[in-house]
C-alpha positions in Angstrom: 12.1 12.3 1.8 9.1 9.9 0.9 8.8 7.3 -1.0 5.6 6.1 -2.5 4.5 2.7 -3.7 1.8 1.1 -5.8 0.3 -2.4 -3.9 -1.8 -5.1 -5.0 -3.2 -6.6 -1.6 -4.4 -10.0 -1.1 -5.8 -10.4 2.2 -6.9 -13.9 3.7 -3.7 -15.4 2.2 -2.6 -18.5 4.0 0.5 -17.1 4.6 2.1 -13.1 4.8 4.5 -12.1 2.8 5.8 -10.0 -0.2 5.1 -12.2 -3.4 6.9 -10.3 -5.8 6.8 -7.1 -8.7 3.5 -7.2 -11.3 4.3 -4.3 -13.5 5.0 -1.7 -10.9 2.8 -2.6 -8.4 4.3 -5.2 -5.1 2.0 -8.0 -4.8 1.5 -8.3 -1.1 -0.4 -11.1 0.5 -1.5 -10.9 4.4 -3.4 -13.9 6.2 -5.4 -11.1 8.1 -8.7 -10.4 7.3 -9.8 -7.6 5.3 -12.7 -6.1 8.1 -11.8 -2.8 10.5 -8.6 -2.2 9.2 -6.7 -5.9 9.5 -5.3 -6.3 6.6 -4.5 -2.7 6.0 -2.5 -2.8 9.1 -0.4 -6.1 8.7 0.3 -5.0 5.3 2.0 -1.5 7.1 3.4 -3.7 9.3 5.4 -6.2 6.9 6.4 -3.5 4.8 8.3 -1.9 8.2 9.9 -5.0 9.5 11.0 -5.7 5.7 12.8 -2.3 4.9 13.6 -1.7 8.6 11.8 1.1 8.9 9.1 1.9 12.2 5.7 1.1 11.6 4.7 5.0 12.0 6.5 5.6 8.8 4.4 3.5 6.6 1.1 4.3 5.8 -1.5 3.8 2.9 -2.6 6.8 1.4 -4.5 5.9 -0.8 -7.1 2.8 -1.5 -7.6 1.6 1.8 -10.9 -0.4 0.8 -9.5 -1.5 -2.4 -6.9 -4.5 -3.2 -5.0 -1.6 -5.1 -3.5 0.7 -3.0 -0.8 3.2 -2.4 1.7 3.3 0.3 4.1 6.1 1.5 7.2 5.5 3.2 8.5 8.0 5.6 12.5 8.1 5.7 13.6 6.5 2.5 14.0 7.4 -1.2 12.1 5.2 -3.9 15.8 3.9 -4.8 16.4 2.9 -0.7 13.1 0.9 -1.0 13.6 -0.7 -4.4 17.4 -1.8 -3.2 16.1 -3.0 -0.2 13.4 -5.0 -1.7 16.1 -6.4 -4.6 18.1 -7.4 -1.3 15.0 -9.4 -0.2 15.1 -11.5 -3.4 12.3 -8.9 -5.1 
């Protein structure tokens, strides 16, 4: 099972986190950089740590140059990941 979801990045934020829902998209903000990957990677990386999930599960498929992007995680239903992101106050 895979779930898949739509991202609005924000790299260069002062601080990394998950902001919140805009429409359907997750607003994530990372204080990495976006050059050779940076941001793309912390933003795989907080999205692991937050649904508790290895980092090899997450991945972006699809706008990896772009602020929009999309994400698939390996392991969990769409439902698992929106409960688990409700249970983080999103």
């Amino acid at each position: 099972m895979t779930a898949r979801l739509k991202l609005k990045v924000v790299p260069g934020a002062s601080r990394t986190e998950l902001s919140g829902w805009l429409g359907d998209m997750l607003k994530v903000r990372v204080s990495a950089p976006p050059e050779k990957g940076k941001a793309n990677g912390a933003v795989e990386a907080l999205l692991a740590r937050t649904l508790g999930v290895s980092k090899n599960a997450v991945s972006i498929t699809a706008g990896k140059g772009a602020q929009q992007k999309i994400v698939e995680i390996q392991g969990l239903s769409l439902q698992e990941v929106t409960a688990k992101l409700a249970a983080q106050g999103l």
